[in-house]
C-alpha positions in Angstrom: -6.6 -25.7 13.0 -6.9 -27.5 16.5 -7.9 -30.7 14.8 -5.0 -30.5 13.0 -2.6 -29.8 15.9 -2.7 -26.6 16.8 -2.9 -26.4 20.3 -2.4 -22.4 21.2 -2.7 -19.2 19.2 -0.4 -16.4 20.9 -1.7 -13.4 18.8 -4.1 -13.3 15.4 -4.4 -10.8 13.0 -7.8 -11.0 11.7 -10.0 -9.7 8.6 -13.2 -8.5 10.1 -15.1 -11.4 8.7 -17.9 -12.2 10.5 -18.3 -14.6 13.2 -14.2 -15.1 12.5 -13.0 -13.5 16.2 -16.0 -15.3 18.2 -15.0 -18.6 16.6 -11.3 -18.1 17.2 -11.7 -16.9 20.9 -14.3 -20.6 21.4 -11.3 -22.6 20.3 -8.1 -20.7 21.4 -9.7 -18.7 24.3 -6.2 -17.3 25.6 -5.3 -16.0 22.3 -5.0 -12.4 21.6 -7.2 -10.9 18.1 -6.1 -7.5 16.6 -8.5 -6.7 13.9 -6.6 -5.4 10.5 -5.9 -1.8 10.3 -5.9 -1.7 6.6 -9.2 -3.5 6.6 -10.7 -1.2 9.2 -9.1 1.8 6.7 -11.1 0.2 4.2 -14.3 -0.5 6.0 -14.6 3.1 7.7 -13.6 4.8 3.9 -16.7 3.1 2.2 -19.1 5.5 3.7 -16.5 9.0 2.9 -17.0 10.4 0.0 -14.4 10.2 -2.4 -13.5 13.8 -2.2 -12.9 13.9 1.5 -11.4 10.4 1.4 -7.8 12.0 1.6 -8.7 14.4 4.6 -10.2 11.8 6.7 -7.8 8.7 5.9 -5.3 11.8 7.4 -7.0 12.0 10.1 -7.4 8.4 11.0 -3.4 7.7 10.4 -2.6 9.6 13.9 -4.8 6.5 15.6 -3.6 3.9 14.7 0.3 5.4 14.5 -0.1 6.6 17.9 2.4 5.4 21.1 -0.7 4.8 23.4 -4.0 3.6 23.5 -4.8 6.9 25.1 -3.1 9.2 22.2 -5.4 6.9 19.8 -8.6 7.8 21.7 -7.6 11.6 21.9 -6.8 11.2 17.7 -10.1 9.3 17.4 -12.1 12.0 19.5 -10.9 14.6 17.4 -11.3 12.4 14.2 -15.0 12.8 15.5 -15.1 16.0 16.0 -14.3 17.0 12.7 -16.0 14.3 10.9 -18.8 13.1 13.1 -21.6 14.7 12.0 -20.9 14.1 8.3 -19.6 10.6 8.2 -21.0 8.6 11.7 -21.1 5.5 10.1 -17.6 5.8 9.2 -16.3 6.7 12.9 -18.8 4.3 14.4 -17.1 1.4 12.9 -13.8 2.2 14.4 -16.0 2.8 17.9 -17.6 -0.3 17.7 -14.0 -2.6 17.0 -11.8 -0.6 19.3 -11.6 -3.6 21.5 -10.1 -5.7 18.8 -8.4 -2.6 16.9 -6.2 -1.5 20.2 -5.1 -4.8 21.2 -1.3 -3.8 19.6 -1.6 -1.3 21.9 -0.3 -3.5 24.5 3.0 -4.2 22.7 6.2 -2.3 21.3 6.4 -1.2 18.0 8.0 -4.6 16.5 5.3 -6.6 17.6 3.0 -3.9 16.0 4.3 -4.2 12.5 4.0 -7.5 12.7 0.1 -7.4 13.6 -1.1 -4.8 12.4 -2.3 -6.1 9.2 -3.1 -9.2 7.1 -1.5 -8.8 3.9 1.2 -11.2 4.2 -1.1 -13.7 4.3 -3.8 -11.8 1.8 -0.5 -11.9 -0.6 0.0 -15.7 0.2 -3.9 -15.9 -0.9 -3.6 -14.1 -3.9 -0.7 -16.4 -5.1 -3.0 -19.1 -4.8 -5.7 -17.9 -6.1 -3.8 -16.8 -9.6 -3.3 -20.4 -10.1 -6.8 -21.6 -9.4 -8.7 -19.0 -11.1 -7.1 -19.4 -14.4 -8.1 -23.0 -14.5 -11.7 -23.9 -15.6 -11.5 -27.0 -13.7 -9.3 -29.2 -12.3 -9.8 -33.9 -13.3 -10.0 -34.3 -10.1 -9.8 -33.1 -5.9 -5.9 -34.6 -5.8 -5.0 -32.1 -9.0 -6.1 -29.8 -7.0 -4.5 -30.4 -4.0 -1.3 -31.3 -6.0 -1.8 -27.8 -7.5 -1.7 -26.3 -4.3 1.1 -28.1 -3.0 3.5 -27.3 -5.6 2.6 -23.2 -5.8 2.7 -23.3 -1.6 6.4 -24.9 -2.0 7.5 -22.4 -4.9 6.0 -19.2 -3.2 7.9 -20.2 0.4 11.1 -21.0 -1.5 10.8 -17.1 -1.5 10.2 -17.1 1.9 14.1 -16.0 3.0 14.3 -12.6 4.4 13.9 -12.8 8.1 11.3 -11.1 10.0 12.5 -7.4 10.7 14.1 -7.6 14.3 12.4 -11.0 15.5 15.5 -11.2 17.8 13.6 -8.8 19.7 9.8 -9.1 18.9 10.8 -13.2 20.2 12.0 -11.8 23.3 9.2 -9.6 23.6 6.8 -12.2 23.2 8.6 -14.2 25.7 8.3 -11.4 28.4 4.7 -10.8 27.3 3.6 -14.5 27.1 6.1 -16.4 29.4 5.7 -20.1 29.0 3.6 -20.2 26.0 6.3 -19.3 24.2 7.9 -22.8 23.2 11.4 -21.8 21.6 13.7 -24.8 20.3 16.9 -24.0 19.0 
C-alpha cells in the first residue's frame, strides 16, 4: 500500500491473520488496529461446544456492546467466571487481543460501527472471488486483471448509500486525529 501511495492509515480493521497488525504498525506506525469482533466471535466459539455455543456467544455480546472499556472488562470477568474453567482457551483468546479488540473503545458509537468488523470488505472479497473461482483458468495475467477490473467497477456502481452519519463520524475523526485528517470539498 505505501509503495503505491498510501502515505497514512488513520484506523484498520483487521482479520487476525497472523503477522497482519505487526506488519501494518512497521509501515504505518501512527495508525490505529481494532481486531474484528466477528472474527474474534468466531475464533473464541471454536473451542465451545456446540450446545453451549448460544449461552456463551450471550455472554460475550455485553463486551463488546459495552459503553466503556471498563464495562467490557467487568462483562469479560464475569464471562470468566462462568465459563473459565470449562472453556480457557476460549476466554484466553479474547485476553490475549484485548489490546487490539478495545481500541473502539476510544471512539463514539459511529466510529464503532464502522470498525468493528471486516465484512464490507470480506463481502467485496467474496464478489471477487465468485468470479475467479468459477473459472479453471484464465489465457493469460491481463484476463485476469481485466476480470478484476470490470467486477471491481460493477460491484462499486453499487456503492451509493452513504455511510450511516459520516457527517459525524468525519467530524469525529477530525477532533480525534486533527491534521491527519485531509478533507477536500
Amino acid at each position: 500500500m505505501k509503495n503505491r501511495g498510501v502515505s497514512d492509515i488513520l484506523l484498520v480493521s483487521v482479520d487476525g491473520l497472523s503477522g497482519f497488525s505487526e506488519a501494518i504498525s512497521v509501515a504505518f506506525p501512527k495508525t490505529e488496529i481494532q481486531r474484528c469482533i466477528i472474527h474474534q466471535i468466531r475464533s473464541s466459539t471454536r473451542y465451545v461446544s456446540y450446545k453451549d455455543v448460544k449461552a456463551f456467544t450471550a455472554m460475550l455480546k455485553p463486551i463488546y456492546k459495552a459503553p466503556t472499556e471498563q464495562a467490557a472488562l467487568e462483562a469479560l470477568d464475569e464471562l470468566e467466571r462462568v465459563w473459565g474453567a470449562k472453556y480457557p482457551a476460549g476466554i484466553k483468546s479474547w485476553r490475549d487481543h484485548w489490546d487490539e479488540l478495545a481500541t473502539m473503545f476510544k471512539y463514539p458509537e459511529p466510529i464503532r460501527r464502522v470498525i468493528y468488523t471486516t465484512n464490507a470488505i470480506e463481502n467485496f472479497n467474496r464478489q471477487l472471488r465468485k468470479v475467479t473461482k468459477t473459472k479453471s483458468a484464465f489465457v493469460s495475467d491481463d484476463a485476469l486483471l481485466k476480470q478484476l477490473y470490470l467486477i471491481t467497477m460493477q460491484v462499486t456502481e453499487s456503492w451509493t448509500m452513504p455511510i450511516k452519519d459520516w457527517g459525524q463520524i468525519l467530524m469525529h475523526l477530525m477532533i480525534f486525529f486533527g491534521d491527519r485528517v485531509n478533507v477536500t470539498l
